[in-house]
C-alpha positions as CSV (number, residue, x, y, z in Angstrom):
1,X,-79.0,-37.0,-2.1
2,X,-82.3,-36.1,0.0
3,X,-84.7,-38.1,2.3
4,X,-83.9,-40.4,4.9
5,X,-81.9,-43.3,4.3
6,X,-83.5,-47.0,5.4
7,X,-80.1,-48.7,4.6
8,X,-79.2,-52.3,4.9
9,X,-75.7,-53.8,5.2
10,X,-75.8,-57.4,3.0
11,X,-72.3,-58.0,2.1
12,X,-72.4,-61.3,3.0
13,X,-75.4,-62.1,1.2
14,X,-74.2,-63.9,-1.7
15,X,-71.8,-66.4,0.5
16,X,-75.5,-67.3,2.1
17,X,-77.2,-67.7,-0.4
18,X,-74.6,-69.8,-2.3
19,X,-74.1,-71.6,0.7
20,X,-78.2,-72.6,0.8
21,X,-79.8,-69.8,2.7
22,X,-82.9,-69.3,2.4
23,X,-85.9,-66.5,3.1
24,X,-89.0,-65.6,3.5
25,X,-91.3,-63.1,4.4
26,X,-94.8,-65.0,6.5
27,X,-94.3,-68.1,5.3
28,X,-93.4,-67.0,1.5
29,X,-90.2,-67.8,-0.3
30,X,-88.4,-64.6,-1.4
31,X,-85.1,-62.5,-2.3
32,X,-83.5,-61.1,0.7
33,X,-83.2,-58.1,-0.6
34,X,-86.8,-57.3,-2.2
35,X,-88.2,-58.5,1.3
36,X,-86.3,-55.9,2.6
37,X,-87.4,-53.3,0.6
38,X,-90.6,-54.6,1.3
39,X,-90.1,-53.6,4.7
40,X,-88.6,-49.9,3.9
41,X,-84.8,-50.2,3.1
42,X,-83.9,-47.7,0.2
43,X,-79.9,-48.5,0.2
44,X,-77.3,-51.3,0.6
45,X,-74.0,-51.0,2.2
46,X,-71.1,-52.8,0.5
47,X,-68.0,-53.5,2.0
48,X,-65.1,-54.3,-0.3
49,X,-61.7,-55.7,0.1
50,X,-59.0,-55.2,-2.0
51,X,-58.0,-59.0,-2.3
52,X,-59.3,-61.5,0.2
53,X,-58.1,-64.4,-1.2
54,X,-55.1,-66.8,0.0
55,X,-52.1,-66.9,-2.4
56,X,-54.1,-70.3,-3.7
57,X,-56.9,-68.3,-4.5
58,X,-58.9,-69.1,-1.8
59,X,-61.5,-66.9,-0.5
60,X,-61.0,-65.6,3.3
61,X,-64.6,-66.0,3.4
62,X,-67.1,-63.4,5.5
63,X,-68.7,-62.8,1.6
64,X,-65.8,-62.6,-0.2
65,X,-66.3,-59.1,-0.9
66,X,-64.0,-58.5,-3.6
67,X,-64.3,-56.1,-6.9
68,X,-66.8,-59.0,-8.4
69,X,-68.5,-59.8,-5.6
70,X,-70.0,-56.0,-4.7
71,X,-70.6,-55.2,-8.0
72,X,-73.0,-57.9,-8.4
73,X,-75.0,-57.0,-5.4
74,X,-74.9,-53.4,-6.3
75,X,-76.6,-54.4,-9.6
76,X,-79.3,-56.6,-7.9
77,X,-79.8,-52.9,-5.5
78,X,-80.3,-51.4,-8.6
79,X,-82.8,-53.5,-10.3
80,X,-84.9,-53.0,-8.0
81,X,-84.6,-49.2,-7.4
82,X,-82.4,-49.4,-4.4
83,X,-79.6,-47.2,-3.6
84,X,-76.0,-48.3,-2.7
85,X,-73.1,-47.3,-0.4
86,X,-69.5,-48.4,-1.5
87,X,-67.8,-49.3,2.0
88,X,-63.7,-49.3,1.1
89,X,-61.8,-51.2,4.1
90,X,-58.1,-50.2,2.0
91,X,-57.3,-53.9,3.1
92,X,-57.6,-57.3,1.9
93,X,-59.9,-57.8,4.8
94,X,-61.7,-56.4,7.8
95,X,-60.5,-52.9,9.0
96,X,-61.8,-52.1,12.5
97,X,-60.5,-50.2,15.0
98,X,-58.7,-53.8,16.2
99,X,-57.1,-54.5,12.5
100,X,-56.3,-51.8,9.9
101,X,-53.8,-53.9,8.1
102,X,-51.8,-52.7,5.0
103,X,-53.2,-54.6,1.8
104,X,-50.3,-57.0,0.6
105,X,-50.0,-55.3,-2.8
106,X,-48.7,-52.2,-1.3
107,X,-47.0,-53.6,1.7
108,X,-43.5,-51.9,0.9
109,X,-44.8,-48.7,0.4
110,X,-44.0,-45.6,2.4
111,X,-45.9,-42.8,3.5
112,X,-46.5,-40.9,0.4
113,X,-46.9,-44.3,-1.7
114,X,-49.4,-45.5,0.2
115,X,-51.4,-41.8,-0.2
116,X,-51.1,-42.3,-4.0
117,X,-52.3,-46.1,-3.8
118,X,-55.0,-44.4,-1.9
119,X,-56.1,-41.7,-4.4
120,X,-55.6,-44.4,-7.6
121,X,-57.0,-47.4,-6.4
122,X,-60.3,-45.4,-5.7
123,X,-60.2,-43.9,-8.8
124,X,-60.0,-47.2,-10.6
125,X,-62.9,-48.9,-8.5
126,X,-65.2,-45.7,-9.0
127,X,-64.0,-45.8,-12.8
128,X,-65.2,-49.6,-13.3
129,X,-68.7,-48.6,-11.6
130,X,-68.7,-45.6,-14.1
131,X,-68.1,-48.0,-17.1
132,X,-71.0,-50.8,-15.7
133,X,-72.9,-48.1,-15.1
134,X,-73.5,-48.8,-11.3
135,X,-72.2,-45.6,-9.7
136,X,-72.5,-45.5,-5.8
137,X,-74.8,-43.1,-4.0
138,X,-72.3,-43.0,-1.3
139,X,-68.7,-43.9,-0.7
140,X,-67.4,-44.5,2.9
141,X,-63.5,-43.8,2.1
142,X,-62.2,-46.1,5.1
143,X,-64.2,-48.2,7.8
144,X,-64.5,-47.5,11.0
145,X,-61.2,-45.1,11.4
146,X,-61.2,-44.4,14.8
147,X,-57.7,-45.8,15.1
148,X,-57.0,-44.7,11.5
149,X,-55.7,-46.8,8.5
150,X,-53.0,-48.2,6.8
151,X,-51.4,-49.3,10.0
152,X,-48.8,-48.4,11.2
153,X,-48.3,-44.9,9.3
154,X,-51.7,-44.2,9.7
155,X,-52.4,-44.9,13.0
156,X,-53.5,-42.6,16.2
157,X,-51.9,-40.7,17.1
158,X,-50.8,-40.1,13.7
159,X,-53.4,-37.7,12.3
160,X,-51.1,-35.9,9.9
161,X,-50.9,-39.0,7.8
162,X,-54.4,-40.3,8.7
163,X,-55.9,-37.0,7.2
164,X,-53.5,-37.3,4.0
165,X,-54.9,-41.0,3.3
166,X,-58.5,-39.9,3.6
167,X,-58.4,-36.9,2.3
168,X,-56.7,-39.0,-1.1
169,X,-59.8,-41.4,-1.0
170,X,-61.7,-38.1,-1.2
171,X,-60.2,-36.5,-3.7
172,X,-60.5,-39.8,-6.0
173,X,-64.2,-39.4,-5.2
174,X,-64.4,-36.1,-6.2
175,X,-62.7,-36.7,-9.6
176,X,-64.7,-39.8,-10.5
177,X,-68.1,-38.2,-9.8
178,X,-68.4,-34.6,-7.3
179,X,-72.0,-35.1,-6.6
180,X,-71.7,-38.1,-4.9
181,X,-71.5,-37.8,-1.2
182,X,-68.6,-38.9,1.2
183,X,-68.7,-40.6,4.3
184,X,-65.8,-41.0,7.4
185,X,-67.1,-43.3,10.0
186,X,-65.7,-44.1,13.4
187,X,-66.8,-47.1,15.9
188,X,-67.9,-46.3,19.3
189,X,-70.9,-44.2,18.5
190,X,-71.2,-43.1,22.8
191,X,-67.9,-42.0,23.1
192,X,-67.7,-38.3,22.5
193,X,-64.3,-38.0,23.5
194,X,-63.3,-40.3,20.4
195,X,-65.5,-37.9,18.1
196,X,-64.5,-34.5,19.1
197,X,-61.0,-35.3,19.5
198,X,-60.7,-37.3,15.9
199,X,-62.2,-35.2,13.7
200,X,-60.9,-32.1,15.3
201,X,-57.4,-33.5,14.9
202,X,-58.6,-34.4,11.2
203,X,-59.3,-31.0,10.5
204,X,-56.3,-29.1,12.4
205,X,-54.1,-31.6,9.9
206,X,-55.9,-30.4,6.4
207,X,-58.4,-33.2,6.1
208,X,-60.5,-32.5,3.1
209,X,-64.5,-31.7,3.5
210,X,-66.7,-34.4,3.2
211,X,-70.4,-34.8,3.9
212,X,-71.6,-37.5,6.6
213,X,-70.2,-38.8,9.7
214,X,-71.0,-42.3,10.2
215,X,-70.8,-43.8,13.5
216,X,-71.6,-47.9,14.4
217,X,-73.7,-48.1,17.7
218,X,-73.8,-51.8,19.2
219,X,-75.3,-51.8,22.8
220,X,-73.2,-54.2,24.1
221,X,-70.4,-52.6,23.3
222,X,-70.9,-49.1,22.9
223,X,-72.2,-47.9,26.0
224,X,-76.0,-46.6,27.0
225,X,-78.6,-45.3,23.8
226,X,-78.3,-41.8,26.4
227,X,-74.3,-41.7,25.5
228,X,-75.0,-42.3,22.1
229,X,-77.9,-39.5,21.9
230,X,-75.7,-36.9,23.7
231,X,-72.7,-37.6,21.2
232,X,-74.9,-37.5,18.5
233,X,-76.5,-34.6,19.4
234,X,-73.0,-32.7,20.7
235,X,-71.4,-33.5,17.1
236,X,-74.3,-32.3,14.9
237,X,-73.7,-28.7,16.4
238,X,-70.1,-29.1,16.5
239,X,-69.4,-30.5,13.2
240,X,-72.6,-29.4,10.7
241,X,-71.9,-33.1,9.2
242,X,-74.9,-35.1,8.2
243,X,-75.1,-38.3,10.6
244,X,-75.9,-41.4,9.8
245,X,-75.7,-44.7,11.9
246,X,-73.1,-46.5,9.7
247,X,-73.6,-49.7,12.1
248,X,-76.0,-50.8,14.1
249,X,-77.5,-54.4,15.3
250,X,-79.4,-56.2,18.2
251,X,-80.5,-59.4,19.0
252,X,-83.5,-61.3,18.9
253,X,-82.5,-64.6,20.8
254,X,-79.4,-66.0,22.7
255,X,-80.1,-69.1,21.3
256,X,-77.9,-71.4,20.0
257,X,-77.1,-72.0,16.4
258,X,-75.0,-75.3,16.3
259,X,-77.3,-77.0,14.3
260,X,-77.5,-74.7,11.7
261,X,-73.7,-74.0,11.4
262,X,-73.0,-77.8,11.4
263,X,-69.6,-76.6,12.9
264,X,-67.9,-78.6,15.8
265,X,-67.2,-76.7,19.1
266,X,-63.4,-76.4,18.5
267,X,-64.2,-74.1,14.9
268,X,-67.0,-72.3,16.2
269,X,-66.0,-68.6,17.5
270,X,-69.4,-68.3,19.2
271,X,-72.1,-65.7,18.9
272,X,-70.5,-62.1,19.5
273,X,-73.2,-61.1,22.0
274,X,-71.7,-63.1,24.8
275,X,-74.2,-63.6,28.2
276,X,-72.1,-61.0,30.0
277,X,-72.5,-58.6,27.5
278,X,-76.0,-58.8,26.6
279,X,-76.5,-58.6,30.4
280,X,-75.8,-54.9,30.0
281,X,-78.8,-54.0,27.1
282,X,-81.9,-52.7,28.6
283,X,-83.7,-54.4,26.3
284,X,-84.6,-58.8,26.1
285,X,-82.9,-60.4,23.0
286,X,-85.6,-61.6,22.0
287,X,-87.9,-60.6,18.9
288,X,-89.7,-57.6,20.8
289,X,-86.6,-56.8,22.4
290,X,-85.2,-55.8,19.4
291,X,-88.2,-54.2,17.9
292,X,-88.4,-52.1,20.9
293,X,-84.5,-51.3,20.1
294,X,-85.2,-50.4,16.7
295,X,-87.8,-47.9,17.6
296,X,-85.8,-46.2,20.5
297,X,-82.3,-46.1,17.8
298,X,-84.7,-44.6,15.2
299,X,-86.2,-41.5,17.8
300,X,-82.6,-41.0,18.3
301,X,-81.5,-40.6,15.1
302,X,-84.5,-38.6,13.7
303,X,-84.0,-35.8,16.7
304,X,-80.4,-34.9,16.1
305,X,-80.6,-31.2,16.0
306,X,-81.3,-29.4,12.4
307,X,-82.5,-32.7,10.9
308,X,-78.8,-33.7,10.6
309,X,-79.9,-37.1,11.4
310,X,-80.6,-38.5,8.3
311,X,-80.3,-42.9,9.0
312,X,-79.3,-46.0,9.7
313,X,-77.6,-48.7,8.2
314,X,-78.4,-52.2,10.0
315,X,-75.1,-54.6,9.9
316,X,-75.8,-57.8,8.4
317,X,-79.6,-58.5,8.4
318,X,-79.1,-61.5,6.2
319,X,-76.4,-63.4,7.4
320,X,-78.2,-66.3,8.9
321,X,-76.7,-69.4,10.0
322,X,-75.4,-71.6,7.0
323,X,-72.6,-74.5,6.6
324,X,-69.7,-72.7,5.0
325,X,-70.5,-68.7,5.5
326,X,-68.3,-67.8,8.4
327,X,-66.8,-64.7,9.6
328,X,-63.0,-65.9,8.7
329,X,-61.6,-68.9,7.0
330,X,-58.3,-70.7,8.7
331,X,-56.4,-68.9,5.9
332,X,-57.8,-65.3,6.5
333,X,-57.2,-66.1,10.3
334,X,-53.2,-66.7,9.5
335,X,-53.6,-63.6,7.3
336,X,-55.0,-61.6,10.2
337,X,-52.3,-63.5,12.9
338,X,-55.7,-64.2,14.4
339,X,-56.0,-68.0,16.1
340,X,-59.8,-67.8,14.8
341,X,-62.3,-70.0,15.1
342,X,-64.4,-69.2,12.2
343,X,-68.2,-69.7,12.5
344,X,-70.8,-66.9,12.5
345,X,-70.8,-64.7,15.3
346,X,-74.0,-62.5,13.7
347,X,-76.7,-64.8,13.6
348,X,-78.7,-63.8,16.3
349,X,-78.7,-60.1,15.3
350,X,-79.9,-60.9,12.1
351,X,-83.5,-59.8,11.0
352,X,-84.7,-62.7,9.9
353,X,-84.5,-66.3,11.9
354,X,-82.2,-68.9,11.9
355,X,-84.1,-70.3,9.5
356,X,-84.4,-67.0,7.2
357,X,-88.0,-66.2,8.4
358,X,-88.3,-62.1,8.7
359,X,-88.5,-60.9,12.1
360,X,-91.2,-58.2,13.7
361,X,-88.2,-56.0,13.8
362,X,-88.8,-55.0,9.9
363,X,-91.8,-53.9,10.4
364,X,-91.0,-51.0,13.1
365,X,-88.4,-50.0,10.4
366,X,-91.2,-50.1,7.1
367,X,-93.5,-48.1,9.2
368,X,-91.2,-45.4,11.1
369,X,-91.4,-42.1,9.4
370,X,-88.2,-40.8,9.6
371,X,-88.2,-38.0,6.9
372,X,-88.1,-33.9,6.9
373,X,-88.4,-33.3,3.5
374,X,-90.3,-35.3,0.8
375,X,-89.3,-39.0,-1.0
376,X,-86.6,-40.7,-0.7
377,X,-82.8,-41.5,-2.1
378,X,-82.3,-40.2,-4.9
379,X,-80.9,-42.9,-7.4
């Protein structure tokens, strides 16, 4: 797969748009997704959840990314020539380096049980795409590992088993399709520390080869764009990976969304870029604020040394503020042992409005020329 990768994160999509979301591009109604390729994206990223539903059937909500759900917004990629990356969590919700929990299938598993659940349950997802014909471009095998998977046989410290569990998602890959392209992505994208010492355990412990490190960069969380440039930079020569930003978001307001969430204080969880932290970006969050982010995270990605910077993928550009599209329902909160509330806590980083109108942000992306070699992703 060649070019440079304009990639868009819209997992949530089909909750918002089921829940009455709506979009538009100056002042004209549209599909979120062909106003973003309007503005340059080439690829989606998918997340997908084993089984987020309570024991009722009940969605846990935040897209209800099951089997059914990314397939269908793989298929609406494809139609209109746009790439996909298939995201597995190897939970029945969010994995993060705060949560990696054990899906409740394979809960009484052991070690090597859980390798083997691993290495067949990818093969059977990347068999049904085969079958539908909707093969990924990409597969991220895990989500944002830095304190591994599987919890807790495959957490850090414990890289022996963390590198036996990936390396089984790899291997599935492999068998299902070797040309496609793997993925291992870590949070924290400033901490260089993390990086060296993770994948350096990964490979000291047999972790099979794979293609592209991801990394998520937040600003108000994961230190300074310098930090992020010198890890970056530091890995590329280190590692000879492909790098990609797997995550990355800003805002463009710190204004309230109540009205749109139609959510009383006590079950709204609150926008995630809290004053205090937003305090600590260098840049307004406000529309040119991010547009001026997007600009100084592109520079940084397109002079990693040897062209080994080949991306982005923005988290959640679509999930604007709708009644009943939240982060968590109460029943994927008592999954999680979480107290919740729900309630977006994305809206503001979106790139459109909070009431779905694309954002000057888009247009830094359509028009920043990011590539070293000619076209785009291949399909």
């Amino acid at each position: 797969m060649d070019g440079w990768i304009k990639g868009m994160d819209v997992s949530s999509l089909l909750e918002v748009e089921q829940c009455g979301g709506k979009f538009y591009d100056h002042g004209k109604a549209g599909d979120a997704m062909e106003i973003l390729k309007g503005y340059g994206m080439n690829m989606v990223r998918l997340r997908l959840w084993n089984h987020p539903f309570a024991e009722d059937g009940t969605s846990f909500g935040a897209g209800c990314c099951d089997i059914e759900t990314v397939l269908t917004l793989a298929k609406r990629a494809k139609a209109i020539g746009v790439s996909w990356l298939l995201d597995f969590h190897y939970s029945d919700f969010w994995a993060d380096p705060g949560k990696q929990t054990i899906p409740r299938a394979w809960a009484r598993m052991n070690v090597e049980e859980l390798a083997a659940a691993v290495h067949d349950y990818t093969g059977e997802i990347l068999d049904r795409c085969k079958k539908e014909d909707i093969m990924p471009q990409m597969v991220s095998v895990g989500n944002e590992l830095s304190k591994g998977l599987l919890w807790p046989y495959g957490k850090v410290p414990e890289y022996a088993n963390i590198a036996k569990f990936v390396s089984e998602g790899i291997r599935a890959v492999r068998e299902a399709d070797e040309t496609v392209p793997v993925m291992i992505h870590l949070d924290n994208g400033g901490n260089n520390e993390l990086y060296r010492t993770w994948f350096d355990e990964y490979f000291k412990n047999g972790g099979a080869d794979f293609e592209y490190i991801g990394l998520s960069y937040y600003p108000f969380w994961h230190g300074t764009l310098e930090m992020l440039r010198n890890n970056m930079n530091d890995i590329a020569v280190r590692y000879h990976k492909k790098l990609i930003i797997a995550e990355v978001s800003m805002g463009h307001t710190m204004e309230d969304y109540q009205e749109y969430e139609k959510l009383p204080d006590e079950l709204r969880k609150g926008m995630a870029t809290r004053p205090e932290l937003a305090a600590k970006v260098p840049y307004p969050m406000s529309p040119e604020g991010q547009s001026d982010f997007m600009k100084a995270i592109l520079k940084c990605i397109k002079d990693v040394p040897e062209g080994l910077g080949r991306g982005f993928f923005y988290w959640e550009p679509a999930w604007i503020p709708v009644p009943g599209s939240q982060w968590a329902t109460k029943e994927a909160c008592e999954y999680m042992n979480e107290k919740g509330p729900g309630g977006n806590e994305w809206a503001n980083q979106a790139l459109f409005d909070y009431e779905g109108n694309a954002l000057p942000a888009l247009e830094i992306i359509r028009d920043f020329q990011g590539e070293s070699m000619a076209g785009g992703v291949s399909m």
